[in-house]
C-alpha positions in Angstrom: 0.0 0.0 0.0 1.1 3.4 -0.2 0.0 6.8 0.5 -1.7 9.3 -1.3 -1.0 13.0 0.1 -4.5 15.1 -0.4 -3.7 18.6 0.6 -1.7 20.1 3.6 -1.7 23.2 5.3 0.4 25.3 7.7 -1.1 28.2 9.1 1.2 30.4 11.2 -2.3 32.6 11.8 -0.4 35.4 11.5 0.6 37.2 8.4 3.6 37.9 7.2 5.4 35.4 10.1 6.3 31.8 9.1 5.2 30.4 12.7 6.1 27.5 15.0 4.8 24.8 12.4 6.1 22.6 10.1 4.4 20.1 8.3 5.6 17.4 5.9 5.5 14.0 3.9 7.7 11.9 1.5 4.9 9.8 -0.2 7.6 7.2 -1.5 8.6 6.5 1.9 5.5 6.2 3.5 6.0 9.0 5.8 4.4 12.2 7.0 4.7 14.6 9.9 3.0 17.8 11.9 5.4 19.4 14.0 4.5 22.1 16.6 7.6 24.5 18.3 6.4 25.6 22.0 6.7 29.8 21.9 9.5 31.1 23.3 9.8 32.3 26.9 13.2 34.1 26.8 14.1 37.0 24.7 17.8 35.3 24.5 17.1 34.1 20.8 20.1 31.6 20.1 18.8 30.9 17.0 19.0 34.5 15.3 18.5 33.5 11.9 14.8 32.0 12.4 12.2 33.9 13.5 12.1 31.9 16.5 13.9 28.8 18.9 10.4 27.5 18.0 10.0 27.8 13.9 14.1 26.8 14.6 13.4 23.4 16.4 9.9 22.5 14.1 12.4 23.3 10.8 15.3 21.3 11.9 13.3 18.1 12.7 11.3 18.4 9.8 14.3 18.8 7.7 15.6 16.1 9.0 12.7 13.7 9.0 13.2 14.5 5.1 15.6 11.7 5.4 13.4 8.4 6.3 14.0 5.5 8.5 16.1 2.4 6.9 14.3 -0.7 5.6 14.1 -2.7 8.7 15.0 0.3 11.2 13.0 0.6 14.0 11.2 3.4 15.1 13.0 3.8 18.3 16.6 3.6 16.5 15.2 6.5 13.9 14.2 9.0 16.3 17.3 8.6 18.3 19.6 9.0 15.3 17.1 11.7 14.3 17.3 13.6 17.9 21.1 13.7 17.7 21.3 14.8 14.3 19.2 17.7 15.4 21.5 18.1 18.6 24.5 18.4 16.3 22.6 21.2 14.2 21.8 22.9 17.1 25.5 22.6 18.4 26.8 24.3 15.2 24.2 27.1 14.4 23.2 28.5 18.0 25.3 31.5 19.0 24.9 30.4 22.7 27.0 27.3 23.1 24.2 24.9 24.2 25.7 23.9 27.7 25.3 27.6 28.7 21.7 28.2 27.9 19.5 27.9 30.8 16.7 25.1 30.6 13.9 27.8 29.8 15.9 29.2 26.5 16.3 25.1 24.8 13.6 25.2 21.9 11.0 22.2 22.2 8.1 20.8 19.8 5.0 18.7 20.1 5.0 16.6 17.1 3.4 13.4 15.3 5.3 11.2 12.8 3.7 8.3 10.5 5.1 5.9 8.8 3.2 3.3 6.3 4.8 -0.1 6.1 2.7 -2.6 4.9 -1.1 -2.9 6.4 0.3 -0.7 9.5 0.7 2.8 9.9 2.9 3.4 12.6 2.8 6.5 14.8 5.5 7.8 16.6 4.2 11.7 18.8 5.2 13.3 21.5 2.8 16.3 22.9 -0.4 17.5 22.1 -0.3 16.9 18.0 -2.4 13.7 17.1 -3.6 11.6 14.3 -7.3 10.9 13.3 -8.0 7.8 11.5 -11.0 7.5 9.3 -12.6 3.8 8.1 -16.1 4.7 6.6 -17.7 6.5 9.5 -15.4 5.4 12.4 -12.9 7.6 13.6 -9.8 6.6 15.6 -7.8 9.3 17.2 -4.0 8.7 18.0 -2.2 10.7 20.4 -3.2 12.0 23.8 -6.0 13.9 23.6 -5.7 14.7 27.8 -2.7 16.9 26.9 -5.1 19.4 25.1 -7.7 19.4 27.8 -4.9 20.0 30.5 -3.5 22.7 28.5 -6.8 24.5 28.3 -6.9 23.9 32.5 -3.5 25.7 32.6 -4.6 28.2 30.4 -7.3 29.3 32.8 -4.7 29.1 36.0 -2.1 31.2 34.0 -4.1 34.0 32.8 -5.8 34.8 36.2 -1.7 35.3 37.1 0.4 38.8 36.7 2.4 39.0 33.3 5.7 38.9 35.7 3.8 35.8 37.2 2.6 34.5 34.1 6.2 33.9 32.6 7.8 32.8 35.5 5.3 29.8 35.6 5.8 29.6 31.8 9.4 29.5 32.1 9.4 26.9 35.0 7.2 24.5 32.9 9.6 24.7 30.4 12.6 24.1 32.4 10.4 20.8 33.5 9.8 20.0 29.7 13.2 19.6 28.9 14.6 17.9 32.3 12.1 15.0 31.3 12.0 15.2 28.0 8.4 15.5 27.8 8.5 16.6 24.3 11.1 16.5 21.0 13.9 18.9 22.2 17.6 18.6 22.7 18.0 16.8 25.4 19.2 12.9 26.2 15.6 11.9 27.7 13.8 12.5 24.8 14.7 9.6 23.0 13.5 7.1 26.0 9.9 8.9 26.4 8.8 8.4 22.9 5.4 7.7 22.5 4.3 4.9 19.8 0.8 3.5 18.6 0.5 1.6 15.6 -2.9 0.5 13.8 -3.9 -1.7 11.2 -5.0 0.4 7.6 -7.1 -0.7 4.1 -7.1 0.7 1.1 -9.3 3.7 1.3 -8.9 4.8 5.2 -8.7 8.3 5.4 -5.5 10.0 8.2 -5.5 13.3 9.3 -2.3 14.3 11.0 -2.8 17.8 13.1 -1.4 20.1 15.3 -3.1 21.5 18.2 -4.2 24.6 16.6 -6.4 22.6 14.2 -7.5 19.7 16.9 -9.2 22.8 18.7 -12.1 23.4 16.3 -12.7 19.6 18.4 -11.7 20.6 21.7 -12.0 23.3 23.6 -14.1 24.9 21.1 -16.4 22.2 20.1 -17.5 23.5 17.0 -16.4 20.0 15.6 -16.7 16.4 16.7 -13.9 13.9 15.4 -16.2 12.2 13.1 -17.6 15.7 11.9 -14.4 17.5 11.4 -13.1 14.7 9.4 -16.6 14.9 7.0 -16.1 18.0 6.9 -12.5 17.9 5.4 -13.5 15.0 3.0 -16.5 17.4 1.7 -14.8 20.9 1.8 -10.9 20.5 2.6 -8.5 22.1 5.0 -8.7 25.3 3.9 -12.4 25.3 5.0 -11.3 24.2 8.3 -8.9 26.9 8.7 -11.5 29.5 7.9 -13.8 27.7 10.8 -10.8 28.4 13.1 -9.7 31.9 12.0 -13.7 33.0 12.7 -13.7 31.5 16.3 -10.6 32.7 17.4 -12.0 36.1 15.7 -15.2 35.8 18.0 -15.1 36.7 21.7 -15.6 33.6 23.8 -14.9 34.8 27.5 -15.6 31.1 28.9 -12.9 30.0 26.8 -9.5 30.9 28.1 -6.5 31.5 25.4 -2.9 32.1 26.4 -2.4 33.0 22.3 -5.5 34.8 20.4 -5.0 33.2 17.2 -2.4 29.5 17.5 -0.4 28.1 14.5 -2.7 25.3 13.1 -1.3 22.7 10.4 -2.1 19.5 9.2 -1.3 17.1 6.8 -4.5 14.7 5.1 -3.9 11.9 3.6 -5.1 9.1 1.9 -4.2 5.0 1.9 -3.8 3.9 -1.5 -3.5 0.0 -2.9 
């Protein structure tokens, strides 16, 4: 089997910025990716010639996940060589050497990775960006769903907080992020706490690959169920769904509580193919 890529999208929801996105496939290999940088908390910048430690970290592992796993590599041994690749890239281009920058000021992503071999998709995430797996009218979702929820509980603690409060807790949770390695970031943990599902795939099932910009139309905002949003992208596309997003976050919605007005949203939709 092999996949057919529909349409993709990567929306930094600001224009004239490239944002903390990157999203990505190589059909022949069987592979796609969304990729999420965490904003920045420090104004320390190491990475000066991105527009961010965030877009930096999002680029660099989708760059690198350009180059796909070996025939008969495991998922485990690609991410690793994948993480220290990145590491090395990070050595050479920050200005800061890496050693000196405090915990706060290391760039990390959320992120989901698939890889087709055979009748399996494999998925290999980290964070808050998931997968939803369409056969007929049943929709799977891969990835932990809990991690958006808690987010949108944080959100609510952190903006009853002063700004000078605000980022210190922000700061602090990032610090935390990168001692576990929580998420894809520099550090030696990361490689150990990677998440993995894998699930069985036909010809004619239908992934969506998103970020957690785009899984919000499902939750908090609830304009969406999983099987609806993915009707709605088989009947009208992603741009449709961006447009949904763009007018919500547009809308005041006080019971809602939103660190960021408008988020980065991408997504990649594909298709399995015989």
């Amino acid at each position: 089997m092999q996949l057919e890529v529909i349409s993709t999208v990567t929306d930094p929801g600001v224009p004239g910025k490239t944002g903390d996105d990157r999203a990505g496939f190589d059909a022949a290999a069987g592979t796609s990716w969304v990729l999420d940088g965490a904003t920045d908390v420090t104004d320390l910048r190491p990475f000066p010639a991105c527009e961010s430690g965030a877009a930096w970290i999002a680029e660099a592992l989708s760059d690198r996940l350009m180059q796909g796993p070996q025939s008969g590599e495991t998922p485990e041994a690609y991410f690793a060589a994948v993480l220290a690749d990145v590491r090395k890239r990070a050595e050479a281009e920050s200005r800061i050497p890496l050693e000196k920058l405090p915990g706060e000021a290391l760039p990390i992503a959320a992120g989901i990775w698939m890889w087709l071999q055979g009748d399996e998709a494999v998925f290999v995430f980290m964070g808050d960006c998931m997968a939803l797996v369409r056969s007929g009218s049943e929709v799977r979702l891969i990835g932990h769903a809990e991690k958006v929820e808690d987010e949108t509980a944080a959100a609510r603690r952190v903006m009853a907080l002063t700004p000078e409060e605000r980022m210190g807790w922000l700061r602090q949770s990032r610090r935390l992020s990168n001692e576990v390695g929580s998420v894809f970031g520099l550090g030696p943990a990361v490689a150990g706490n990677l998440q993995i599902q894998r699930a069985t795939v036909t010809p004619g099932h239908e992934v969506c690959l998103v970020s957690d910009g785009l899984y919000r139309l499902i939750s908090p905002y609830a304009t969406h169920t999983l099987e609806s949003l993915m009707a709605d992208l088989s009947e009208r596309g992603l741009p449709a769904l961006i447009r949904v997003l763009r007018d919500f976050e547009d809308t005041p919605h006080e019971d809602i509580p939103r660190i960021k007005r408008r988020d980065d949203a991408s997504a990649v939709y594909l298709k399995i193919e015989a």
